[in-house]
TORLODREN-414726 format. One record per residue (C-alpha): x, y, z negated; residue in one letter. Coordinates in steps of 0.02 Angstrom, whole numbers, padded with zeros to 5 digits, always signed. Last residue first. Layout:
XYZA...
END
This chain:
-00456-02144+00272X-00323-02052+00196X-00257-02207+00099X-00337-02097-00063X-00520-02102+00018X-00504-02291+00047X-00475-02331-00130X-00607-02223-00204X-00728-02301-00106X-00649-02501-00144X-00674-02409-00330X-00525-02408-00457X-00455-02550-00508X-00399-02602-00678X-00274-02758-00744X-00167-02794-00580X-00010-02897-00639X+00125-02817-00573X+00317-02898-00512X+00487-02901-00566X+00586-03023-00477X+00680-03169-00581X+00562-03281-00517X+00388-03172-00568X+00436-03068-00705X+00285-02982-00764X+00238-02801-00778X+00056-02721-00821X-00082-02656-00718X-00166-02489-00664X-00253-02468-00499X-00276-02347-00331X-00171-02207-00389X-00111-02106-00229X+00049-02085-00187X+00059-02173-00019X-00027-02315-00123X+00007-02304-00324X-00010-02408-00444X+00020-02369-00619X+00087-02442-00782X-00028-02515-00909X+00015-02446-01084X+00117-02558-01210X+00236-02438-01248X+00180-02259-01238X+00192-02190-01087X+00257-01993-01047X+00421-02056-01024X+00577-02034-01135X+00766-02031-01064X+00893-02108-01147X+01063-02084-01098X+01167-02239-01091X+01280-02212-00941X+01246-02019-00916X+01127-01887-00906X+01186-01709-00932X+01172-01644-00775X+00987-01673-00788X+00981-01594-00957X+01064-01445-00863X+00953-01432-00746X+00790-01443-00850X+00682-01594-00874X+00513-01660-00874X+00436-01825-00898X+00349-01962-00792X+00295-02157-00829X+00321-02332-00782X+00238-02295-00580X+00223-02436-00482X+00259-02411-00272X+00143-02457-00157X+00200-02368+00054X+00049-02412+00166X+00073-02542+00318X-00062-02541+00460X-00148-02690+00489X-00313-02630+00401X-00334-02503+00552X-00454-02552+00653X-00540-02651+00548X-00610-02491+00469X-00720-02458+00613X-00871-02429+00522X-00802-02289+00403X-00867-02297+00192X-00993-02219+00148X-01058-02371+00034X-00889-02484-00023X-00962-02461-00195X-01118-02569-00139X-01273-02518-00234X-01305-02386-00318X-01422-02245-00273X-01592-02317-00141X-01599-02200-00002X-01737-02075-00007X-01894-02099+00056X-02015-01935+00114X-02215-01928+00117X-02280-01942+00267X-02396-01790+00342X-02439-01825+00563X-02493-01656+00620X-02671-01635+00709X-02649-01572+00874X-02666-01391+00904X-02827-01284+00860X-02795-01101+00878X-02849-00970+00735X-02999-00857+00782X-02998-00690+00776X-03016-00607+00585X-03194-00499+00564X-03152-00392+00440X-03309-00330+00313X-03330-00150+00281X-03333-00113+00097X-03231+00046+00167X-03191+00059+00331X-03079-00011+00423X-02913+00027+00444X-02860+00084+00631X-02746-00034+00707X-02564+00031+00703X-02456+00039+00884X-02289+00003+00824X-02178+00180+00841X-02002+00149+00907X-01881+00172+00821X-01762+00303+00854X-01587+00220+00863X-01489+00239+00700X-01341+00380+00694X-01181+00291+00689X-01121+00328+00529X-00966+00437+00506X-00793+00346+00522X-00706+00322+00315X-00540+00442+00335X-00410+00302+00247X-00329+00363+00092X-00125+00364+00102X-00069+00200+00005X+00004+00105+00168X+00082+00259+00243X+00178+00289+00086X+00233+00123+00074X+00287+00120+00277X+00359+00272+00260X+00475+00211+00082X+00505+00064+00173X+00572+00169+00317X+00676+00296+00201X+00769+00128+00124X+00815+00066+00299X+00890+00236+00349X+00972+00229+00177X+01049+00050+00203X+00997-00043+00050X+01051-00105-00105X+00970-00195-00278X+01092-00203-00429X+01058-00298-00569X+01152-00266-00728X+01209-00360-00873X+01165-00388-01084X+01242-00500-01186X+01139-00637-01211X+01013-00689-01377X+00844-00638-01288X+00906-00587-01103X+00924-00389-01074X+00953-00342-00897X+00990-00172-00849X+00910-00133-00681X+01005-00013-00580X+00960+00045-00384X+01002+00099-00228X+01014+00176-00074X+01150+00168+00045X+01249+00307+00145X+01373+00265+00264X+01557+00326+00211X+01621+00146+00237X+01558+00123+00397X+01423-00016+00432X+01421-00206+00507X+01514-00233+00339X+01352-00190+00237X+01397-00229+00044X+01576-00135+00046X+01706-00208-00032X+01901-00126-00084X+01896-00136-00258X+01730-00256-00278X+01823-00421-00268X+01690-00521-00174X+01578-00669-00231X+01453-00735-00114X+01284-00779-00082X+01158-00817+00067X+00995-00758+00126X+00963-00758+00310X+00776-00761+00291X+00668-00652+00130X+00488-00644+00185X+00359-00524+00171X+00201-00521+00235X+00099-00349+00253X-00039-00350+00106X-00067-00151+00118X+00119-00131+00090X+00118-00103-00093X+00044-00274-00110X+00162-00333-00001X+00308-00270-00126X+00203-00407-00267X+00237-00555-00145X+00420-00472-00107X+00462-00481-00295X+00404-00653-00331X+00508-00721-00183X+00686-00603-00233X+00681-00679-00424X+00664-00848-00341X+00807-00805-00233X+00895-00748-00372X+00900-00910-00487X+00940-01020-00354X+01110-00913-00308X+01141-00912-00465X+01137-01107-00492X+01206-01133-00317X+01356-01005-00400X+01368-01094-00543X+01400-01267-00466X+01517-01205-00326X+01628-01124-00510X+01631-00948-00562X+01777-00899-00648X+01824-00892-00844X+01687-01030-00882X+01537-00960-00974X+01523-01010-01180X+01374-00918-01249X+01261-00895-01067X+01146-01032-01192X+01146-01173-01080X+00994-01235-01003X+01065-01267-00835X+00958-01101-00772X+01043-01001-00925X+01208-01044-00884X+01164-00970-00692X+01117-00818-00762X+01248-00794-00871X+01379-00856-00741X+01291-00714-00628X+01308-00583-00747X+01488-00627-00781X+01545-00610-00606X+01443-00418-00578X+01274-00427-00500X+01205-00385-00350X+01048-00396-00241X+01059-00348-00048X+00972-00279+00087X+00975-00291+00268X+00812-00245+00371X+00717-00350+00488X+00590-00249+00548X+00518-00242+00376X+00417-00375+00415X+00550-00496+00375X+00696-00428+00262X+00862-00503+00303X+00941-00565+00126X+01116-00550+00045X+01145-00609-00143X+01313-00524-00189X+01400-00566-00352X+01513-00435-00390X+01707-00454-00425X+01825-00332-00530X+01735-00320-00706X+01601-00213-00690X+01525-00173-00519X+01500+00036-00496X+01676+00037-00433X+01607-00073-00290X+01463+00033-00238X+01592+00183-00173X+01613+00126+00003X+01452+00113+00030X+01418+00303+00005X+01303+00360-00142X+01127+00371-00152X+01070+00346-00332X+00912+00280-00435X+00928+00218-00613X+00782+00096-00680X+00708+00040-00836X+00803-00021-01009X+00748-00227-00961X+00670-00359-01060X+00693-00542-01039X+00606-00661-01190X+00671-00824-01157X+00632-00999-01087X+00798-00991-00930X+00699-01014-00791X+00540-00919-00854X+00633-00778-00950X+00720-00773-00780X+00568-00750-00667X+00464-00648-00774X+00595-00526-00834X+00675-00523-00642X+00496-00481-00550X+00469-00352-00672X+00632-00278-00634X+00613-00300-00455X+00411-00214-00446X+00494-00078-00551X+00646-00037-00430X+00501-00046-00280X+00393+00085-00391X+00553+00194-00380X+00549+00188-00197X+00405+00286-00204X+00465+00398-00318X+00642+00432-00208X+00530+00454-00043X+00430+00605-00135X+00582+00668-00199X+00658+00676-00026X+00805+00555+00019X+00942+00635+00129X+01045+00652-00010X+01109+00731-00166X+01285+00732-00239X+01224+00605-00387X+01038+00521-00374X+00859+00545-00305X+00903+00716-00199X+00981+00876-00273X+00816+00929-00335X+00808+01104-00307X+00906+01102-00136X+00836+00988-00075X+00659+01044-00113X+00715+01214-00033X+00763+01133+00126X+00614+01037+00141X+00507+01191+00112X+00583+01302+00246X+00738+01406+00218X+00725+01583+00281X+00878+01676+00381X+00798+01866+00437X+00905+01923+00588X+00971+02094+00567X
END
């Protein structure tokens, strides 16, 4: 009789039936590790969008699963998914993707043109899918900065990406891959202050998923400290033997040199010229041309205020009337003045300077 005993691997799998439904090849140990990358993306997503779109963002927590590819589609509601596809630098290049179903993406993308995600087209327009598109790959930057952290401070970068919508009944989100392939993934519930809530889906190939998971693992095990190098044996300074007590010591002689020449020191006199530290040679290079332009004023604006400019829009400046405008050199602010009309031309009459010093440091001289 031959004696049949599982080992420990094949127990845990057994007992836990792997990180989502049917089971899988991912251990418990892998599926907890990659549950700290789900958290890293939600918290990535509530900062990120309640940035864009100036709202409180909260999300219900993650759901795990590993499920074949063919089978992500059904998990999209309402008939198409938005699919933000990225190629994972220093990961050795690995494919994931971020989904979303249609409406969470017009939501999204409302919210980044400073709508309210209240009245969303029926379909998803170029201009709302650039919009969405923007909106996730800013999400997907602040999330790989905090997934290097994980990594021991490995660099991360997101190349390749590009977005899409698909109808989700007969899609899969690796095409290079079968349909029965296993992926790895997770469920963020999205819940935007005043918006119906949606869900963001983040995807990977499982073989992909298990290597992250290694390399996480690998990068948070304790590091074995080396032993100290035992010191060198000193070696022993010959000591003089102390003299007796009360004893006077007799100290040899000190050399004579030459006698040393003692001034006391001068500083340079403060003030003077403002053109003082400036370069010797700048003749050299007075005849070549620099860029002025005359600043009226900045402001601030979202998208969908921008879009919303038209013939006879007002838009208010940071100047109050009456304030001297600015003048810049290749973007620098070299003096302040205020506007005349010089032959039908607009021109500026030069009211403050700032220092010939000053001047030469912002031409980058």
């Amino acid at each position: 009789m031959v004696d049949e005993f599982l080992n420990q691997d094949e127990i845990d799998a057994l007992l836990s039936g792997g990180p989502g439904e049917g089971g899988g090849s991912l251990k418990p140990e892998d599926a907890t590790v990659l549950g700290e990358v789900c958290g890293i993306i939600a918290t990535a997503a509530s900062n990120v969008i309640g940035m864009l779109a100036g709202r409180d963002v909260t999300t219900d927590g993650t759901e795990q699963f590993e499920i074949p590819q063919s089978e992500m589609g059904s998990r999209i509601d309402g008939g198409k998914a938005f699919s933000y596809t990225m190629i994972l630098n220093g990961l050795d290049s690995s494919p994931a993707r971020l989904l979303t179903s249609e409406r969470g993406a017009l939501a999204l993308a409302d919210l980044m043109m400073g709508g309210d995600a209240k009245e969303l087209p029926t379909e998803a327009n170029d201009l709302y899918l650039s919009a969405a598109q923007e909106g996730l790959s800013q999400l997907v930057g602040s999330a790989l900065t905090s997934l290097s952290g994980l990594l021991g401070g490995a660099r991360l970068s997101a190349d390749s990406s590009a977005s899409s919508l698909e109808d989700s009944s007969a899609w899969i989100p690796f095409a290079d891959l079968a349909g029965d392939s296993p992926i790895w993934g997770g469920r963020i519930n999205l819940n935007v202050d005043g918006v119906e809530p949606f869900p963001l889906y983040v995807t990977m190939p499982v073989s992909n998923a298990l290597m992250l998971a290694a390399k996480i693992k690998e990068a948070m095990a304790p590091k074995e400290e080396p032993a100290p190098a035992s010191a060198p044996a000193s070696r022993p300074q010959p000591q003089s033997a102390p003299a007796a007590s009360g004893a006077p010591v007799s100290l040899p002689p000190r050399p004579q040199g030459p006698p040393v020449d003692v001034k006391p020191v001068e500083f340079a006199q403060l003030g003077g010229s403002d053109f003082a530290g400036s370069p010797g040679n700048l003749d050299l290079i007075v005849d070549i041309p620099v860029r002025i332009t005359v600043e009226l004023g900045r402001t601030r604006k979202t998208i969908g205020e921008v879009l919303a400019l038209g013939p006879g829009s007002v838009v208010e400046l940071n100047k109050m009337a009456g304030e001297p405008v600015d003048v810049l050199v290749n973007g620098k602010l070299i003096a302040r003045g205020e506007v005349v009309v010089i032959d039908e031309s607009f021109g500026i009459r030069v009211t403050e300077v700032v220092s010939k010093a000053e001047r030469i440091r912002s031409m980058g001289v």
